[in-house]
PDB file of N, H, CA, C and O in Angstrom:
ATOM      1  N   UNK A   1       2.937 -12.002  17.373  1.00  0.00           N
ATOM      2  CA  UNK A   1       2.883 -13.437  17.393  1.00  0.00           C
ATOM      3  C   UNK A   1       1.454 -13.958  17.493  1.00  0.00           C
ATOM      4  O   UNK A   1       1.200 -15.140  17.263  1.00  0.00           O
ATOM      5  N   UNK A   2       0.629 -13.170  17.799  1.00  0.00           N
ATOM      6  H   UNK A   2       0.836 -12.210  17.986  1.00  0.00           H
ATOM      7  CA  UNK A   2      -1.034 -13.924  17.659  1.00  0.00           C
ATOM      8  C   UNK A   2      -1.742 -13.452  16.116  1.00  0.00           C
ATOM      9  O   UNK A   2      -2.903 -13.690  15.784  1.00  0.00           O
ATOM     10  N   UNK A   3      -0.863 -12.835  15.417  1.00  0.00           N
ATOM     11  H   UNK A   3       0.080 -12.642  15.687  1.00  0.00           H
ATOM     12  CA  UNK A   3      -1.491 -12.966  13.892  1.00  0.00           C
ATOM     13  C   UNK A   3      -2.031 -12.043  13.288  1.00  0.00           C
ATOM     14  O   UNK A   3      -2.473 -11.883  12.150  1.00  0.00           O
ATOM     15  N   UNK A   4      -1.927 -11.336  14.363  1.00  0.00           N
ATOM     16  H   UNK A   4      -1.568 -11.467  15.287  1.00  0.00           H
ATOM     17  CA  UNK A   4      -2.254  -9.585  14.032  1.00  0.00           C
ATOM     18  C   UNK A   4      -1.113  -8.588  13.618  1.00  0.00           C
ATOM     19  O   UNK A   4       0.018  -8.682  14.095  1.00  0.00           O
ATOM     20  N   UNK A   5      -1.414  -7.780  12.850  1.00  0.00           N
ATOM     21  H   UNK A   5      -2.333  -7.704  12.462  1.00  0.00           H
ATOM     22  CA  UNK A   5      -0.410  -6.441  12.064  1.00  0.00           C
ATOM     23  C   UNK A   5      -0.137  -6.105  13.476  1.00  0.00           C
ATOM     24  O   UNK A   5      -0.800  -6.370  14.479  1.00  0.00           O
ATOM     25  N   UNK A   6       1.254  -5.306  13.313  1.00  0.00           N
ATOM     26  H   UNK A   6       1.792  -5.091  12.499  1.00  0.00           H
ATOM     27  CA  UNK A   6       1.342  -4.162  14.155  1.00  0.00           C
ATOM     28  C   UNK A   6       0.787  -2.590  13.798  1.00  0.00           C
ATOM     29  O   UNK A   6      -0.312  -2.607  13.245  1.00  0.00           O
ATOM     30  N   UNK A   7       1.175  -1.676  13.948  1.00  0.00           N
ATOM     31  H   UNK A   7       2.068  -1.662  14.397  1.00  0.00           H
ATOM     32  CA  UNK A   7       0.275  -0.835  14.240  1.00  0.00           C
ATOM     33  C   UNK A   7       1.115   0.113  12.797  1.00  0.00           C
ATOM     34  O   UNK A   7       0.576   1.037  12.188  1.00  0.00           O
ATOM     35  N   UNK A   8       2.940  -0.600  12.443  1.00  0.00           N
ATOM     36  H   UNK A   8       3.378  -1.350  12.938  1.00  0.00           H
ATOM     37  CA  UNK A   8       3.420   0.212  11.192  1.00  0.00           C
ATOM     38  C   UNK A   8       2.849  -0.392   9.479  1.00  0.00           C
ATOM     39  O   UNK A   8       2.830   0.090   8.347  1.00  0.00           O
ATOM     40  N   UNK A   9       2.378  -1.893  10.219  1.00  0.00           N
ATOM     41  H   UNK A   9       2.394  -2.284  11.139  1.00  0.00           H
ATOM     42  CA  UNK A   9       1.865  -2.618   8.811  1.00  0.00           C
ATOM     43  C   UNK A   9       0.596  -2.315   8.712  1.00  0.00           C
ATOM     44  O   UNK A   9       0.193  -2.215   7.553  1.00  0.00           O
ATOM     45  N   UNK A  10      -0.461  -2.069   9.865  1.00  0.00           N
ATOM     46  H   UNK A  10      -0.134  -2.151  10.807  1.00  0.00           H
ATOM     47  CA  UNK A  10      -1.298  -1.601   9.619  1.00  0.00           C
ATOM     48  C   UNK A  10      -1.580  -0.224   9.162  1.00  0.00           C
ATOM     49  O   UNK A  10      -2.583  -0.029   8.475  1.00  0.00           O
ATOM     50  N   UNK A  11      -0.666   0.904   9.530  1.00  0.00           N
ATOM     51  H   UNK A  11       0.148   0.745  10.089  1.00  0.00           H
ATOM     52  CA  UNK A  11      -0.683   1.765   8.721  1.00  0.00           C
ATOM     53  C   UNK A  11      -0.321   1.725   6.874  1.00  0.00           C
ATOM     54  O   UNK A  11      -0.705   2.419   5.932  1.00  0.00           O
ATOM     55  N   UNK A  12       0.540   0.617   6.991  1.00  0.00           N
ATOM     56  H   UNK A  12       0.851   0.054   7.756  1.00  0.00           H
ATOM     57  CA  UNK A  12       1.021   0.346   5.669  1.00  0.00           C
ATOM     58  C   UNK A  12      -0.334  -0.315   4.542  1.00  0.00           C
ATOM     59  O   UNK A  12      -0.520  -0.204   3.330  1.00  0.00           O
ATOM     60  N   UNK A  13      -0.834  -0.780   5.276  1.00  0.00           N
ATOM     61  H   UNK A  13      -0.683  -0.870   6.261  1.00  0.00           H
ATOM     62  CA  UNK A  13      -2.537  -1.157   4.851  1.00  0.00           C
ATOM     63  C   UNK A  13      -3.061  -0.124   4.358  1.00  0.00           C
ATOM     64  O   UNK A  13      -3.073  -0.033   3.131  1.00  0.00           O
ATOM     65  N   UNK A  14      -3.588   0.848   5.096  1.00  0.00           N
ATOM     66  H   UNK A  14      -3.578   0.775   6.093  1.00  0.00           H
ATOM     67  CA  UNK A  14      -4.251   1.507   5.114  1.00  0.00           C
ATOM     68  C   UNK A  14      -4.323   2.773   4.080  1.00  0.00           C
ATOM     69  O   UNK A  14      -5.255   3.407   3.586  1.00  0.00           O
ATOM     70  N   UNK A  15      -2.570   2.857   3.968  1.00  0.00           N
ATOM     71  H   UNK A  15      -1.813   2.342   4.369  1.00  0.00           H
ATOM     72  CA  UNK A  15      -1.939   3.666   2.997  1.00  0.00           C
ATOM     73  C   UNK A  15      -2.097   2.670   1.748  1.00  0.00           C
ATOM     74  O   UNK A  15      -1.409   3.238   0.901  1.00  0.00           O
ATOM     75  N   UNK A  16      -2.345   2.106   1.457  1.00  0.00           N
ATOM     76  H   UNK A  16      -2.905   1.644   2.145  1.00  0.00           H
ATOM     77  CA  UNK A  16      -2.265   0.878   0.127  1.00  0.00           C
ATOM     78  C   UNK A  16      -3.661   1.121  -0.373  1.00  0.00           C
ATOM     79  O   UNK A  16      -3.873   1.199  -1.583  1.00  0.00           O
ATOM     80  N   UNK A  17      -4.657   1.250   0.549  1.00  0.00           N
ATOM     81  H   UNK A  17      -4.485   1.187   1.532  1.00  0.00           H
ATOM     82  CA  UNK A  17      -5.977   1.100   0.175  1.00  0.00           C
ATOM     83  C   UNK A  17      -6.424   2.677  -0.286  1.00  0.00           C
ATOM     84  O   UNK A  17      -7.020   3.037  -1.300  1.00  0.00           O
ATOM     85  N   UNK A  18      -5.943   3.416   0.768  1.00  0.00           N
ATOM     86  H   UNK A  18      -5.458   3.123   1.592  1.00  0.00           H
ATOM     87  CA  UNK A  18      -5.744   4.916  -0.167  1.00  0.00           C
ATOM     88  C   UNK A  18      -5.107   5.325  -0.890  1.00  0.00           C
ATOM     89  O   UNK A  18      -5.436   6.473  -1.188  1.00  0.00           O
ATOM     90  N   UNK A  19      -3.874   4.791  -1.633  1.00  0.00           N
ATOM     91  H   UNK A  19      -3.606   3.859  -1.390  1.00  0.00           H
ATOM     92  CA  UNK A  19      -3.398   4.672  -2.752  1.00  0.00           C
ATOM     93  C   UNK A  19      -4.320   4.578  -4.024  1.00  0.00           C
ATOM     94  O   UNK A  19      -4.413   5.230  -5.064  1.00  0.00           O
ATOM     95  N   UNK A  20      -5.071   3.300  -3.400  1.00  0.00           N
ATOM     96  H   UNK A  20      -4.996   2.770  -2.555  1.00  0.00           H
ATOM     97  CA  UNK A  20      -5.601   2.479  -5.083  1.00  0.00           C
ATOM     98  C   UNK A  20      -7.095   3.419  -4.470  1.00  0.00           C
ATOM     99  O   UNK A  20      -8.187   3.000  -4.854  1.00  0.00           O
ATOM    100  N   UNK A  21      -7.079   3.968  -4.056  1.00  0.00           N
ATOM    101  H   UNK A  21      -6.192   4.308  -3.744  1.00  0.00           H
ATOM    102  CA  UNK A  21      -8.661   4.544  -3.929  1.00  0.00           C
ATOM    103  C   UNK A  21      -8.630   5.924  -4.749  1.00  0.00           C
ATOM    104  O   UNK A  21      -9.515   6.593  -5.283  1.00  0.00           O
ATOM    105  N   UNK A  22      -7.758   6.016  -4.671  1.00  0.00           N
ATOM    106  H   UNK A  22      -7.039   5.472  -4.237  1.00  0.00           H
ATOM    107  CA  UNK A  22      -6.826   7.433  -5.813  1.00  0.00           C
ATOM    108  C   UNK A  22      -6.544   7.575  -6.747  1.00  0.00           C
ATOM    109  O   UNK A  22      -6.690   8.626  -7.371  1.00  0.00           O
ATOM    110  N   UNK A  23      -5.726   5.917  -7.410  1.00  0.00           N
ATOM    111  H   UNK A  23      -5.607   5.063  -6.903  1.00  0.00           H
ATOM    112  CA  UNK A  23      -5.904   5.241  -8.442  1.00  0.00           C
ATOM    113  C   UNK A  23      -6.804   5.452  -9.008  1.00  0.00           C
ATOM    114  O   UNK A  23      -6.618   6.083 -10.049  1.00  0.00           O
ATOM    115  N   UNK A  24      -8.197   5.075  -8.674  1.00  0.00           N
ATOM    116  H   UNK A  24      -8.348   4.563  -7.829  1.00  0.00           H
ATOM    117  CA  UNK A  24      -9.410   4.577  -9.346  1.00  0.00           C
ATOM    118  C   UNK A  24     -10.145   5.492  -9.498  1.00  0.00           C
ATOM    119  O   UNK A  24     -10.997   5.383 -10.380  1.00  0.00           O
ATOM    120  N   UNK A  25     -10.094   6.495  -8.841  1.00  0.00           N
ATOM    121  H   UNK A  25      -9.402   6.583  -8.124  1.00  0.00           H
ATOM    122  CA  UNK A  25     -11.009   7.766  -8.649  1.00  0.00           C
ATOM    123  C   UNK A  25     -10.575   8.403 -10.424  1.00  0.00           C
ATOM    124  O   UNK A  25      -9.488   8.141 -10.939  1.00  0.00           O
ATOM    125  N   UNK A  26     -11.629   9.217 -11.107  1.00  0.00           N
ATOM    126  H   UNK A  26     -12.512   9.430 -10.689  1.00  0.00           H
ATOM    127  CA  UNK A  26     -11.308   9.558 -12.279  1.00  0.00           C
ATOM    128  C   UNK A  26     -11.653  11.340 -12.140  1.00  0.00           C
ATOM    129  O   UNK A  26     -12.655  11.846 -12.645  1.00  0.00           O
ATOM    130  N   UNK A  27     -10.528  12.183 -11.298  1.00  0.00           N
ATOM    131  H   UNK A  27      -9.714  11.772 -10.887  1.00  0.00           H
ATOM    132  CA  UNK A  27     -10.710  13.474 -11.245  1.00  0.00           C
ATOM    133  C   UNK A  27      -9.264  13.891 -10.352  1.00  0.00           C
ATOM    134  O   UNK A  27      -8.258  13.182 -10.335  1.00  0.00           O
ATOM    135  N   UNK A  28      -9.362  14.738  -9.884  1.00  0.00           N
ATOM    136  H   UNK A  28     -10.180  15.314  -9.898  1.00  0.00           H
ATOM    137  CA  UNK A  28      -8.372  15.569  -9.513  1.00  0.00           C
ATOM    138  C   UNK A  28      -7.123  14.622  -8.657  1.00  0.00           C
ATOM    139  O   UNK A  28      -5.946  14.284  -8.777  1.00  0.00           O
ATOM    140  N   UNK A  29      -8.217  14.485  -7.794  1.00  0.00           N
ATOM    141  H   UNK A  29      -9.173  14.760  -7.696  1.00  0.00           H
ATOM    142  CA  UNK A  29      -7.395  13.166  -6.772  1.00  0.00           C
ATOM    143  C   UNK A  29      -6.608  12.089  -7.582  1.00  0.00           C
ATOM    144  O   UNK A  29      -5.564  11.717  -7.045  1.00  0.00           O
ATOM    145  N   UNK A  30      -6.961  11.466  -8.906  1.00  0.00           N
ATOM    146  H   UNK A  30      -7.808  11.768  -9.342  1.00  0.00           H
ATOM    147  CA  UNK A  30      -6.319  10.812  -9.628  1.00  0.00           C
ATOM    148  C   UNK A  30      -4.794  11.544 -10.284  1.00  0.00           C
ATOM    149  O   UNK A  30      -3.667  11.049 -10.292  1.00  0.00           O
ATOM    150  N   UNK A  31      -5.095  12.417 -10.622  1.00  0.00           N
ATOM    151  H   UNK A  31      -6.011  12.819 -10.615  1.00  0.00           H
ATOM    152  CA  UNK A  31      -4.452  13.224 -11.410  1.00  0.00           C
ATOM    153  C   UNK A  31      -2.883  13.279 -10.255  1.00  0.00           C
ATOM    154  O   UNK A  31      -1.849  12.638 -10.445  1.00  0.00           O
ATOM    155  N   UNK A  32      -3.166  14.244  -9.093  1.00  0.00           N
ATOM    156  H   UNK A  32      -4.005  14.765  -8.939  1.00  0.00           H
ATOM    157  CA  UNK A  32      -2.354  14.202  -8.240  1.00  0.00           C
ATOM    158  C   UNK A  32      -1.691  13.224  -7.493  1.00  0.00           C
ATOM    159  O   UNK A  32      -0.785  13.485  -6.702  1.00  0.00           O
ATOM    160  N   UNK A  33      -2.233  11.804  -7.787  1.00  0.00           N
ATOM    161  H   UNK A  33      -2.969  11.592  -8.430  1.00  0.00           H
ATOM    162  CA  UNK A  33      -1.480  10.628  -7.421  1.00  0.00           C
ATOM    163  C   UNK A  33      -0.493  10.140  -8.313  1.00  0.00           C
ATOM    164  O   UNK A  33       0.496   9.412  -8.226  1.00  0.00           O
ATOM    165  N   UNK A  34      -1.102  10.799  -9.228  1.00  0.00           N
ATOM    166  H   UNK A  34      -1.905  11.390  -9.298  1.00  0.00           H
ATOM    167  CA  UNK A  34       0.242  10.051 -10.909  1.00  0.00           C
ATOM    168  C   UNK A  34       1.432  11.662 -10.487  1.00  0.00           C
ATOM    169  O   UNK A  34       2.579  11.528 -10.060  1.00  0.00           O
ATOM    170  N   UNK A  35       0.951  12.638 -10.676  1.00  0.00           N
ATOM    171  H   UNK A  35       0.020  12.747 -11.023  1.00  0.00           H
ATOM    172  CA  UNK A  35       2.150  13.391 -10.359  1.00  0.00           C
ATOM    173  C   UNK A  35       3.170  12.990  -8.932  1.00  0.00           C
ATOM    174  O   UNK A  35       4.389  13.159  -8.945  1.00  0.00           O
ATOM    175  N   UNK A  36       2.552  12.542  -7.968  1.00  0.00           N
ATOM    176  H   UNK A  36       1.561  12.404  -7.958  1.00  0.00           H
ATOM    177  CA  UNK A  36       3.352  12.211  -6.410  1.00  0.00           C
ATOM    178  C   UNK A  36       4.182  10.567  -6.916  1.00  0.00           C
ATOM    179  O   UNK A  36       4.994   9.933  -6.241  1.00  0.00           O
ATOM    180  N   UNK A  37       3.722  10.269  -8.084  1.00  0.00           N
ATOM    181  H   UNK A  37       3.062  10.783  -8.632  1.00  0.00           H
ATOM    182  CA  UNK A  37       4.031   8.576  -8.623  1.00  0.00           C
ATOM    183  C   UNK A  37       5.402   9.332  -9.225  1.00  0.00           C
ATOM    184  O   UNK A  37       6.331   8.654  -8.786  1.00  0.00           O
ATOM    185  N   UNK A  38       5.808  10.137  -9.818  1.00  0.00           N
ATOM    186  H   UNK A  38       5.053  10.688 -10.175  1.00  0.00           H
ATOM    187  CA  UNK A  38       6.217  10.733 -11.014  1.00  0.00           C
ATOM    188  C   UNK A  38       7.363  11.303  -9.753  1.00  0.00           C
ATOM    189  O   UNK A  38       8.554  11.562  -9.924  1.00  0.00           O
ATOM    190  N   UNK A  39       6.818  11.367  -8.870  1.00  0.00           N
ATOM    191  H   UNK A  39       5.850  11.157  -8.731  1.00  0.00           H
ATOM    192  CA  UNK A  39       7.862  12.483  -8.269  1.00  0.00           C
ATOM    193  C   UNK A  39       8.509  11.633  -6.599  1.00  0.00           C
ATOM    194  O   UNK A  39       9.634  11.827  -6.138  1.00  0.00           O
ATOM    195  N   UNK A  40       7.643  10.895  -6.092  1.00  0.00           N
ATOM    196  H   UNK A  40       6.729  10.737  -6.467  1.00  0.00           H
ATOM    197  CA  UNK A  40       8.142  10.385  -4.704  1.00  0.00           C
ATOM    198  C   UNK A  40       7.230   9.098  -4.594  1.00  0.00           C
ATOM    199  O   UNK A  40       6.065   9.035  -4.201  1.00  0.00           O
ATOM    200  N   UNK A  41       8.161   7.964  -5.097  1.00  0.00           N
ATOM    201  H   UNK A  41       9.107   8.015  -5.417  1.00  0.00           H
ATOM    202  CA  UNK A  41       7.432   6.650  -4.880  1.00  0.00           C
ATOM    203  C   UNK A  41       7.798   5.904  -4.073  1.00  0.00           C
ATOM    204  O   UNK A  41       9.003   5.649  -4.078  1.00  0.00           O
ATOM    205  N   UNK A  42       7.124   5.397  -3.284  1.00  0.00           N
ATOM    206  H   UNK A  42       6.145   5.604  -3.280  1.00  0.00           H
ATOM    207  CA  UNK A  42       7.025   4.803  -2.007  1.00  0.00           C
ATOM    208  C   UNK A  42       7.015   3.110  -2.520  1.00  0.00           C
ATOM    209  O   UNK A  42       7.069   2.723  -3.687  1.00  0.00           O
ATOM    210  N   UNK A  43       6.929   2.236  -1.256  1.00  0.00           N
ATOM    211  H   UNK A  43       6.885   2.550  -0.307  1.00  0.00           H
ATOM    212  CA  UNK A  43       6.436   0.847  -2.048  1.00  0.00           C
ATOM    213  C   UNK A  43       5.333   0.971  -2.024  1.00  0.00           C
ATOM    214  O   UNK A  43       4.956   0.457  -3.077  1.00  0.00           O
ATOM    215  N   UNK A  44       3.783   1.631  -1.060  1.00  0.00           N
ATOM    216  H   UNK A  44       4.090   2.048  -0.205  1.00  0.00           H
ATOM    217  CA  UNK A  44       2.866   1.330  -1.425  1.00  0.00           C
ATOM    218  C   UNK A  44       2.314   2.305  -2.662  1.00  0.00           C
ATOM    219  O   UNK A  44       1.340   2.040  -3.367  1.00  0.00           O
ATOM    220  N   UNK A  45       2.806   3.001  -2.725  1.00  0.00           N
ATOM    221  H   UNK A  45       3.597   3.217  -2.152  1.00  0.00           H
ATOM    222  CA  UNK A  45       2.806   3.287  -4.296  1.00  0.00           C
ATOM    223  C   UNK A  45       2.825   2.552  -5.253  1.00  0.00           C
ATOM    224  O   UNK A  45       1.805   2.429  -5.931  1.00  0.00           O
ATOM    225  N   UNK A  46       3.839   1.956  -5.526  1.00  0.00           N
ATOM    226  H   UNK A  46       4.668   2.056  -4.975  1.00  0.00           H
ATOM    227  CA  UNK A  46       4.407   0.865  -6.391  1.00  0.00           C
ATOM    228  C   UNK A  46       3.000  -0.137  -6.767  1.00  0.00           C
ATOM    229  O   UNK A  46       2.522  -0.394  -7.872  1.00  0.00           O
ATOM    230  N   UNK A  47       2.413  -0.725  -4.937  1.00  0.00           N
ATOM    231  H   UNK A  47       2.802  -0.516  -4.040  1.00  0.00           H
ATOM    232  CA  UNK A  47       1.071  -1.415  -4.930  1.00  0.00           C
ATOM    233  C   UNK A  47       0.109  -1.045  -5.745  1.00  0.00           C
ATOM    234  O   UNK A  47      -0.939  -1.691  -5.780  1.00  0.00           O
ATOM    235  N   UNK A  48       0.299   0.012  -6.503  1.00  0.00           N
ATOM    236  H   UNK A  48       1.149   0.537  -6.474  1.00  0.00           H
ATOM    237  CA  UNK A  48      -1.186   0.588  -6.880  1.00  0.00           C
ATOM    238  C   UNK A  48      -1.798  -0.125  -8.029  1.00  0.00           C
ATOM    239  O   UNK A  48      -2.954  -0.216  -8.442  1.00  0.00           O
ATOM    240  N   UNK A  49      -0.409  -0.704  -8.499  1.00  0.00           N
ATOM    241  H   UNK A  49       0.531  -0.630  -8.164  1.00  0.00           H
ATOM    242  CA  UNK A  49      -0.965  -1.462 -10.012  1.00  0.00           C
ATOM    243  C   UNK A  49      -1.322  -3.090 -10.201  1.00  0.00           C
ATOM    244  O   UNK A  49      -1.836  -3.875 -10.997  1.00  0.00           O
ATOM    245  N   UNK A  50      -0.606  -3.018  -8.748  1.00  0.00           N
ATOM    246  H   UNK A  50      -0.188  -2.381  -8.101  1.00  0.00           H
ATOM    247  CA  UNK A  50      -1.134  -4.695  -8.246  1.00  0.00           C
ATOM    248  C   UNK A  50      -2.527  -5.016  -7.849  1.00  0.00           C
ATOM    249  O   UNK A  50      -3.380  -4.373  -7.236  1.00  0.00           O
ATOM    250  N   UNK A  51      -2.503  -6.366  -8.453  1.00  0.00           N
ATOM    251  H   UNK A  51      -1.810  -6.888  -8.951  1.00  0.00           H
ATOM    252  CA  UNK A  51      -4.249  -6.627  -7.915  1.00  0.00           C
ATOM    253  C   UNK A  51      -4.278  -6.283  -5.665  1.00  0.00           C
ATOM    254  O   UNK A  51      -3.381  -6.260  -4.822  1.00  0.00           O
ATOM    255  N   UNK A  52      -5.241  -6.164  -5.622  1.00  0.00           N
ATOM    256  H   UNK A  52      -5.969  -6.183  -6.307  1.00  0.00           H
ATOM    257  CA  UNK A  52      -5.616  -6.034  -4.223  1.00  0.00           C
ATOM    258  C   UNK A  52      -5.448  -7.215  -3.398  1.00  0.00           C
ATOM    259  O   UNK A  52      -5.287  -7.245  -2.178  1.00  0.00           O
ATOM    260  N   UNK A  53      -5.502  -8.169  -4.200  1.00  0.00           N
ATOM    261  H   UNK A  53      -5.632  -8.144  -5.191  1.00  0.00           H
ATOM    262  CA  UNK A  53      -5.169  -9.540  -2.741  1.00  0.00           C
ATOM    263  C   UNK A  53      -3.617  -9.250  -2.818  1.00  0.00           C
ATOM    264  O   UNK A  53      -3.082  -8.947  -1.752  1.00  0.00           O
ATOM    265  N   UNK A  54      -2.959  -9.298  -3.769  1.00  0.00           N
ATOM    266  H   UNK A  54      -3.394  -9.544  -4.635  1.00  0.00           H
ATOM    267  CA  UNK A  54      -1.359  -9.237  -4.328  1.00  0.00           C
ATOM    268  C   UNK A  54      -0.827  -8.735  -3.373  1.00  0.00           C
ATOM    269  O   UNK A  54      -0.075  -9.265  -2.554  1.00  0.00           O
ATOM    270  N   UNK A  55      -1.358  -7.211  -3.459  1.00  0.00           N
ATOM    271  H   UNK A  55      -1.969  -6.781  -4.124  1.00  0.00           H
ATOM    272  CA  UNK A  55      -0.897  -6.172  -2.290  1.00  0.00           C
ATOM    273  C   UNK A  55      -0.968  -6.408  -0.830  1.00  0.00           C
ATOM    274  O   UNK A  55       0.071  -6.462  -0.171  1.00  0.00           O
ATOM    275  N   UNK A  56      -2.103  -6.546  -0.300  1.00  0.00           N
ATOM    276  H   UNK A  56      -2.947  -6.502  -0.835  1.00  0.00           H
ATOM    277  CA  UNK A  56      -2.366  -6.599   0.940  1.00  0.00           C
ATOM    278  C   UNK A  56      -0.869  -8.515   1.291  1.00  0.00           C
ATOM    279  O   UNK A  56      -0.196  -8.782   2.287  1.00  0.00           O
ATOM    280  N   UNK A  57      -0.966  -9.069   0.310  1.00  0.00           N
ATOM    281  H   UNK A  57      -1.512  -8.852  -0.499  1.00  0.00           H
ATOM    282  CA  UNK A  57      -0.084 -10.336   0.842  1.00  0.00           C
ATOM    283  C   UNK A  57       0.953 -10.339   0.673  1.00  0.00           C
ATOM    284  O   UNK A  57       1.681 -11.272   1.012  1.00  0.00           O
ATOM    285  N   UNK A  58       1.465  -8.974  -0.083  1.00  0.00           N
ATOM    286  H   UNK A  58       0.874  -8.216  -0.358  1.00  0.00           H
ATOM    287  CA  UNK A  58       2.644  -8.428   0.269  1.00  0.00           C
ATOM    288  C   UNK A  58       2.911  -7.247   1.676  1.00  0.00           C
ATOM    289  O   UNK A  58       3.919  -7.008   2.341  1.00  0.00           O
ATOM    290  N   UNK A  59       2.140  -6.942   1.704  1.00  0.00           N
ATOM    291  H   UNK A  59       1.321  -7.135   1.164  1.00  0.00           H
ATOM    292  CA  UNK A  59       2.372  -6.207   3.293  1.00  0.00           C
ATOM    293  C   UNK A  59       2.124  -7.325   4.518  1.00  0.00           C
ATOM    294  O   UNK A  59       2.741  -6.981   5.527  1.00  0.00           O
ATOM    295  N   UNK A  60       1.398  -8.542   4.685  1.00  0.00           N
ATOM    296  H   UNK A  60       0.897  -8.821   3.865  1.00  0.00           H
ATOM    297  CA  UNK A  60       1.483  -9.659   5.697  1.00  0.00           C
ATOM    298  C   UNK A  60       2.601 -10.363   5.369  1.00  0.00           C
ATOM    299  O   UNK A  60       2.649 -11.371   6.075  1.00  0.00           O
ATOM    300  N   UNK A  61       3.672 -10.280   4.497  1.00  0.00           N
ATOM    301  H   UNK A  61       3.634  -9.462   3.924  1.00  0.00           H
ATOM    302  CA  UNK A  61       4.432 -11.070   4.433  1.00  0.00           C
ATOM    303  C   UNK A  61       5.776 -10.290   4.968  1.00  0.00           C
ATOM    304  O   UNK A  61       6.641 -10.808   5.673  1.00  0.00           O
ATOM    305  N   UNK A  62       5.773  -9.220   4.588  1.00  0.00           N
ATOM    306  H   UNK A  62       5.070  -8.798   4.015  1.00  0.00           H
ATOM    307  CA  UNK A  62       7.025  -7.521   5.051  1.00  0.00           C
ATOM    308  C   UNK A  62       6.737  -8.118   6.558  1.00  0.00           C
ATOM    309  O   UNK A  62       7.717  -8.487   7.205  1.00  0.00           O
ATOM    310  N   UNK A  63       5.438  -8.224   7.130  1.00  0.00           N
ATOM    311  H   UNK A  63       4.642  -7.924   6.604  1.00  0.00           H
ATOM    312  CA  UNK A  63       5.301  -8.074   8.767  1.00  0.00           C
ATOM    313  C   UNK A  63       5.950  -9.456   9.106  1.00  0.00           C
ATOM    314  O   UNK A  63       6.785  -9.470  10.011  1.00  0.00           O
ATOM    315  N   UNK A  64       5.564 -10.905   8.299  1.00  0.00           N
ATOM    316  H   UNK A  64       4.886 -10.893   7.564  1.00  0.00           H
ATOM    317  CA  UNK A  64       6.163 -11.915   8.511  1.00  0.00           C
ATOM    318  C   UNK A  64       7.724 -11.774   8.723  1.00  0.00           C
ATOM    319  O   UNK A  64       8.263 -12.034   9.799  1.00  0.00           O
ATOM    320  N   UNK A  65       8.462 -11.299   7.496  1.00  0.00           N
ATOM    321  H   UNK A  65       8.024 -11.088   6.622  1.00  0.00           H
ATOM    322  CA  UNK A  65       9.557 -10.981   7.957  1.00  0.00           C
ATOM    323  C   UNK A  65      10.061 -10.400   8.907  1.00  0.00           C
ATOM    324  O   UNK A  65      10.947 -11.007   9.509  1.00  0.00           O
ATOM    325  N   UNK A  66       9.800  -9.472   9.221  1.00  0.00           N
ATOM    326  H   UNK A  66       9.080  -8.979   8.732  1.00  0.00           H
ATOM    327  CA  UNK A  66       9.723  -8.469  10.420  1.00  0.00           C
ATOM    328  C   UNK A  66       9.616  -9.174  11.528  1.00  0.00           C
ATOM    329  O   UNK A  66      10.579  -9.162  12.295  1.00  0.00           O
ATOM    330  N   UNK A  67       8.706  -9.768  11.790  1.00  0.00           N
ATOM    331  H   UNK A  67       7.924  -9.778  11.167  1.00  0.00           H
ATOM    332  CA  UNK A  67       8.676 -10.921  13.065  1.00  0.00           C
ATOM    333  C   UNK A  67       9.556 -11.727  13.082  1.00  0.00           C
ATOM    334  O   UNK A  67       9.798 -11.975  14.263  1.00  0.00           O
ATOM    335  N   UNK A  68      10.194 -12.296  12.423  1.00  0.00           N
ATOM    336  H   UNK A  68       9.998 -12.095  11.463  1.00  0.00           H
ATOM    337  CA  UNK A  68      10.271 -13.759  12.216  1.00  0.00           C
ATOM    338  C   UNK A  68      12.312 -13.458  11.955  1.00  0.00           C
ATOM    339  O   UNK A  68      13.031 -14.452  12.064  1.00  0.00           O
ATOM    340  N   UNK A  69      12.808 -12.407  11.713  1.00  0.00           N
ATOM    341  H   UNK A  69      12.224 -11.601  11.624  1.00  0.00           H
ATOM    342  CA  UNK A  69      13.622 -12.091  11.417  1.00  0.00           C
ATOM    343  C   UNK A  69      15.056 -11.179  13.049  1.00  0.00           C
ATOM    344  O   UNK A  69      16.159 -10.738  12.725  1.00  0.00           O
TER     345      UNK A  69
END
């Protein structure tokens, strides 16, 4: 209630940003994110193709619900 993530959305952050950091990378690490895409997709997976504000205001809004629900 003071406007801060909890500690599962903030992991959910964090996993979003290492997602698309995996994404973008052009070598092995890339490679092995499209096979884990191919094989076990998560939602922040899903995030990877979304722009970066997109994403992150979809994980403050999961927590909105979450609170608010």
């Amino acid at each position: 209630m003071l406007g801060k993530l909890n500690v599962k959305h903030l992991l959910m952050l964090q996993k979003l940003k290492f997602y698309r950091h995996l994404h973008l990378s052009e070598n092995f690490l890339h490679n092995l994110l499209c096979v884990c895409l191919v094989h076990n997709v998560d939602d922040c997976m899903k995030s990877v193709f979304l722009p970066l504000h997109v994403a992150i205001e979809t994980v403050k809004l999961s927590f909105s619900l979450y609170v608010y629900d």
